[in-house]
C-alpha positions, 0 to 999 in steps of 0.5 A: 076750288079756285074761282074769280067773279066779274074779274076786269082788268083795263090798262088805260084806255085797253080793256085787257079783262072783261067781267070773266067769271069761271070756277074749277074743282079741286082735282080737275084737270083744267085749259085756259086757252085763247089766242094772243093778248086774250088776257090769260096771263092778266087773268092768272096774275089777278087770281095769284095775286099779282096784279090787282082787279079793277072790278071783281074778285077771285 
């Protein structure tokens, strides 16, 4: 399962994600959809480890 709780992510001043919160099931076939500068890929950043939260966990 992957889950991310109250997940936030500021660049400065910008607040790129704001305490996002959603899990998905193994085997489930899953969108992550939202228009440019939404914060998808600072999202799937922060859940592969790669850039770190500043608030929250997944």
């Amino acid at each position: 399962m992957i889950e991310a709780r109250q997940l936030t992510k500021r660049y400065g001043d910008k607040l790129a994600v704001d305490e996002l919160t959603f899990s998905v099931n193994p085997g489930v076939v899953t969108g992550f959809l939202g228009p440019n500068g939404a914060g998808k890929s600072t999202t799937m950043r922060m859940i592969l480890g790669l850039d770190r939260p500043d608030g929250g966990e997944s």
